[in-house]
N, C-alpha and C positions, 0 to 999 in steps of 0.2 A: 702151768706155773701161774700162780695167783699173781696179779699187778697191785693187790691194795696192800699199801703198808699200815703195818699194824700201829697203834698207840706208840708202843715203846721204840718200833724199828724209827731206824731213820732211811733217808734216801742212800747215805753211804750203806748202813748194813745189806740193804735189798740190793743194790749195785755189786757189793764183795756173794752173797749169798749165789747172786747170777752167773759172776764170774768163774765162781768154785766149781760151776755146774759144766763149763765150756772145754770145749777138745783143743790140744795142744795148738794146730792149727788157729783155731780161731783165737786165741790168747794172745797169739804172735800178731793176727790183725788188732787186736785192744791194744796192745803195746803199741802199733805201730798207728792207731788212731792217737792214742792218748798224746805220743811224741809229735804227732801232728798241731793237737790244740795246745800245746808248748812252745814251739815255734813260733804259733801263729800268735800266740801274746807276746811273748818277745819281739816280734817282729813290729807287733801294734809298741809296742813300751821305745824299741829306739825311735819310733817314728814321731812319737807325740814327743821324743827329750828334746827334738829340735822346735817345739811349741816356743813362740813368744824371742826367737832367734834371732828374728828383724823388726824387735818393736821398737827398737830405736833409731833405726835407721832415718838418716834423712831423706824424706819426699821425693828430692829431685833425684837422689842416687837407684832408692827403689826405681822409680821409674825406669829409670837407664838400662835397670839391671833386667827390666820385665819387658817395655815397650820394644826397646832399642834392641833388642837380643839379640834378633836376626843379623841387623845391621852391623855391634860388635862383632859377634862371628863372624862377619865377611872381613871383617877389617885386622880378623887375627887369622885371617884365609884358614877358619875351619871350614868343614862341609858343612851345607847344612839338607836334613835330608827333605 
């Protein structure tokens, strides 16, 4: 199988042309790649929606909320591990 794409192809066309060529088997692993790197952007996308969540928060509270943690949690008798 040649790797150089021609003038006209694109990276999608050589990518479908490849796949035409694969056994059922392996199709259900591309399926099951492809819905992998789907997740994993959704996963990236809820994680950054919480970006800029505590930029207003005040100083003393951030801190409370970061330094003090441990301390809180003993004092609301969680565990802490």
């Amino acid at each position: 199988m040649e790797d150089v794409i021609t003038q006209p192809d694109t990276l999608k066309d050589k990518i479908i042309r490849r796949i035409d060529e694969l056994s059922p088997e392996k199709l259900k692993e591309v399926d099951q790649f492809i819905d992998h790197l789907e997740n994993h952007r959704n996963s990236k996308q809820k994680i950054l929606s919480f970006s800029g969540a505590w930029k207003d928060l005040n100083e003393e509270v951030f801190l409370s909320l970061t330094d003090d943690l441990h301390d809180n949690r003993k004092k609301g008798s969680k565990r802490i591990l």
